[in-house]
Every structure is written in C-alpha cells, then in structure tokens.
N, C-alpha and C positions, 0 to 999 in steps of 0.2 A: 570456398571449398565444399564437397560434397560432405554432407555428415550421416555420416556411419554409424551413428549409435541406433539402436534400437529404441521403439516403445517401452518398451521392461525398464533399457537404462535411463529413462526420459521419465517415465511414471512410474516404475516402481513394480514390484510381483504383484502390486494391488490395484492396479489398474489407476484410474485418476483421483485415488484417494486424498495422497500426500504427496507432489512431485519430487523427484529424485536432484540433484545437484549437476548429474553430470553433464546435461547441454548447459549447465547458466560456464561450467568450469571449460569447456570447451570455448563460449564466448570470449569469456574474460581471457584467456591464454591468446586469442583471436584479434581480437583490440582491447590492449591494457587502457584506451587513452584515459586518464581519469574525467574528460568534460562530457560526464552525462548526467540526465535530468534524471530523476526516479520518481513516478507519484503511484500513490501506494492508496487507493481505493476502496476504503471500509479497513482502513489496516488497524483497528483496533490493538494490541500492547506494543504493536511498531518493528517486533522482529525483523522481519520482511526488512522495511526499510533500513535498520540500521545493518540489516548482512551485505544489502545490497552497496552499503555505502562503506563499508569494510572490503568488497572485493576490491572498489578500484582506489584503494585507500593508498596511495603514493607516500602520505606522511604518517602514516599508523597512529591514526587519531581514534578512527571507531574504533569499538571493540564488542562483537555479539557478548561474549563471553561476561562482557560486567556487564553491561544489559540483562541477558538473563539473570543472573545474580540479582541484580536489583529489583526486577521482573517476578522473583520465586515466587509471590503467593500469587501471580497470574500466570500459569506456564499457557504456552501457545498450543491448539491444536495440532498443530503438524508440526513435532520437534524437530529443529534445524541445529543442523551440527555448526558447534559454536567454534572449531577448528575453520576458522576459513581461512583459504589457502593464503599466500600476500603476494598480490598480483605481480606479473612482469615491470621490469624498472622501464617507466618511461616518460622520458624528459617532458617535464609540461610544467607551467605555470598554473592552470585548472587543476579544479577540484572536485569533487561530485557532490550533487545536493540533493535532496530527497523531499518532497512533500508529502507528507501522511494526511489525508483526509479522513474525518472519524465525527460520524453523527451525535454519538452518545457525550454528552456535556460530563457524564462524570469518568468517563474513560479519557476525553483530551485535558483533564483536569489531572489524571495520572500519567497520562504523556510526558507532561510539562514536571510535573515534581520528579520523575525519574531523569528526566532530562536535564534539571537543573543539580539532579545528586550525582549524576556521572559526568558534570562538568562539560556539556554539549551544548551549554547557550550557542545562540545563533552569536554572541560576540564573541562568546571562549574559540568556536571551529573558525570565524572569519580571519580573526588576530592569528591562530594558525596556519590559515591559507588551507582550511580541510576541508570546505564547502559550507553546507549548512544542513542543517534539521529544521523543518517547519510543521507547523498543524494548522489544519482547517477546518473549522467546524462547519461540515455539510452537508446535508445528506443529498446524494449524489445521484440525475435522473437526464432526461433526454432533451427538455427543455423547460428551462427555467427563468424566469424575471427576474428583474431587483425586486427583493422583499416578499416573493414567495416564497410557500411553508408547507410543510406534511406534520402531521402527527406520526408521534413515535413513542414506541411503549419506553417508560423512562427508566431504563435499565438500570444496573449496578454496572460500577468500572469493570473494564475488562470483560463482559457478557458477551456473547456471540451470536446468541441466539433471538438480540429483538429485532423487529419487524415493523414496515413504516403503513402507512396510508390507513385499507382497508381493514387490514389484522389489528393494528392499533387502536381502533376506532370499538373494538368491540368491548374494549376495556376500558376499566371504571378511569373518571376522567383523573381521580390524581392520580394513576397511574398513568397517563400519557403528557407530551410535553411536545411543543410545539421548535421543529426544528427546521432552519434556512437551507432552501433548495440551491443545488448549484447543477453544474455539469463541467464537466474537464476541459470544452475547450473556453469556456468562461473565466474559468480558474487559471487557467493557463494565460490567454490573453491580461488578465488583470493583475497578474505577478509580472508580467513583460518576462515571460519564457519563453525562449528561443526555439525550444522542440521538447519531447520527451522522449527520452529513450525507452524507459524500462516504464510501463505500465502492468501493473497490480492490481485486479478489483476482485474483491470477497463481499457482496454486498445482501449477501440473505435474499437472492431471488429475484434481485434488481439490475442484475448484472447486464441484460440485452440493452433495458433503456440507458447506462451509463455509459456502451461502445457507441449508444447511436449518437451521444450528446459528445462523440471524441473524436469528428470527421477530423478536424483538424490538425488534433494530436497524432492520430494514429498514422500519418501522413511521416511520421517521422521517428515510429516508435520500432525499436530493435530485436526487442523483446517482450511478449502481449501474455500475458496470463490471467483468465477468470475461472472463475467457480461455476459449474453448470447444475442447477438446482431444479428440476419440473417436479420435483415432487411438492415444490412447495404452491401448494392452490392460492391463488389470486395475484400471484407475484407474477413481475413482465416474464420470467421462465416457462409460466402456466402456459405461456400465448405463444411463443416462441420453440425454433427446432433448430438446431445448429446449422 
C-alpha cells in the first residue's frame, strides 16, 4: 500500500537527527509476522535491538522498558519510547531474533551482564519460544578475512563516540586495542541466517563500507536504517555521497 506519511512523521521536526516511530508502527501493523531477523550494526547499549524484538513480540517476552531500567547509567542517544505498542495477534510458531554487533569489548561485556539481569539468555527466550538475543564482537567493514583486525580506540562501555582504523592510530597505543573485522554478509552466512529483515548500522562514519559488505543481506532486508556522518574526515562517509 502507498504510504502517506510524511518526512516530518518519518524524521522528526529535526530533520534526520532521531528517527520518529511512525513508519516502523505502520510496518508492524502491515506484517505482524513474528519470523524476522534484526541485526543491529554498531548497536552499542542494544536499545534498537531489544524494541525491535518487542514489536513483533507474540509472547511478551521483551520488554524496552526494563531494559532501559537496567540500562540507566547508559541512556541511548536517541530516546525511544519504551511504550511499544503489542503487535497484531498472529498465529505462528516463529519468533523474532536480533543480532547486536558491537566493536567495543567492554560495551559487549555490558550487553551480556544486562542480558543475563533481565533474564534473556539465549536459553531463557529459546525454552520460551521468544527467539533470541545475540552479540558479536566486530567491527564491521566491506571486506574482511578470517583473522583480520583494525585498531580501535579502546573506549569505555556504552561510548559512542570511538573510531577505528586511521583516527585510532593517532593515539597512544594503550589506548588502542586490536578488534576482529567482519561484514554482514559474512556474519550472516556463518550463523546460517536465512535473510535479514530489519538492518541497523550506527557505525561512527563507517557506515557506506558496512552496506557495501551487505550485497546479500540487503537482498532481503524490509527495513534499512544508517547514520550518515561526512563530517567525520577519514571515515568511508568522507569519500562517499548518498
């Protein structure tokens, strides 16, 4: 069906600051089904992923709500409303699952211990039938080997603001820390995932080379959202134009 909302309802009075909710709420009303993939691309404190797996939440397993709660001393940049709606009833044995990829080692070290306080082990949602939560530590690029690495400034949990390669490099070395390169449709192939639907990348300026490294995903993705950063000099955005 055609969609009628506006830019404003899409982005917000602020242009593509913070995105607004009302096209993901229009999808979900669209196809309740609960069998989609979500990977979530720099998702650092995991928001993102866990709202996402709350829309098509059939058995009301996720919950934003105690997530942030658990989350307070990292609030997310772009606050998301933790009212999310509960989707259309529909009959399915599927569940939805989310991958969170996230460079920073002591950020997916706080993934995990928030994930383990709100009772979302990957065995607590399966024994549910509510899908799962995953993490991947990787910093995310267009083409990558087994066992290649970038430097990356070695930030604090929850940070947003570090930067891999070039920028990293300029800083004293125990500040930087050596992290496993991937790409999405690598990741993807290597988890034997069937498709993604919902694609997320916030990756500080690296975001062109991690669509180029998604031929495959994207083939089959419903919903695409990145962060577009030129301001940031040496990063793939530098080089790149929408």
């Amino acid at each position: 069906r055609r969609c009628k909302l506006s830019h404003v309802d899409i982005l917000g009075s602020e242009g593509t600051k913070c995105p607004q909710d009302a096209w993901v709420h229009a999808m979900v009303r669209a196809d309740p089904d609960p069998d989609k993939v979500i990977m979530n691309v720099g998702c650092n404190k995991g928001h993102d992923s866990i709202a996402w797996l709350q829309r098509f939440d059939q058995r009301r397993f996720w919950n934003l709500r105690q997530w942030t709660s658990l989350m307070a001393s990292h609030k997310a940049v772009c606050a998301l409303d933790t009212q999310i709606r509960k989707p259309p009833l529909f009959n399915s044995s599927k569940a939805p699952r989310a991958l969170c990829v996230e460079a920073m080692p002591a950020t997916v070290h706080l993934l995990k211990e928030v994930r383990k306080l709100a009772g979302y082990s990957v065995k607590s949602s399966s024994e549910a039938n509510a899908g799962w939560l995953k993490f991947w530590w990787r910093a995310m690029t267009d083409v990558a080997k087994p066992g290649d690495t970038t430097e990356f400034i070695n930030a604090s949990a929850g940070q947003e603001s570090a930067l891999m390669g070039l920028k990293a490099s300029y800083r004293p070395k125990a500040h930087r820390i050596s992290v496993p390169l991937g790409t999405v449709d690598t990741i993807m192939h290597n988890l034997g995932l069937p498709k993604v639907d919902i694609l997320i990348v916030d990756t500080e300026g690296a975001d062109p080379a991690v669509l180029r490294g998604a031929e495959d995903a994207l083939r089959t993705v419903r919903y695409l959202m990145f962060e577009t950063h030129r301001d940031l000099k040496g990063t793939a955005w530098s080089k790149e134009t929408i």
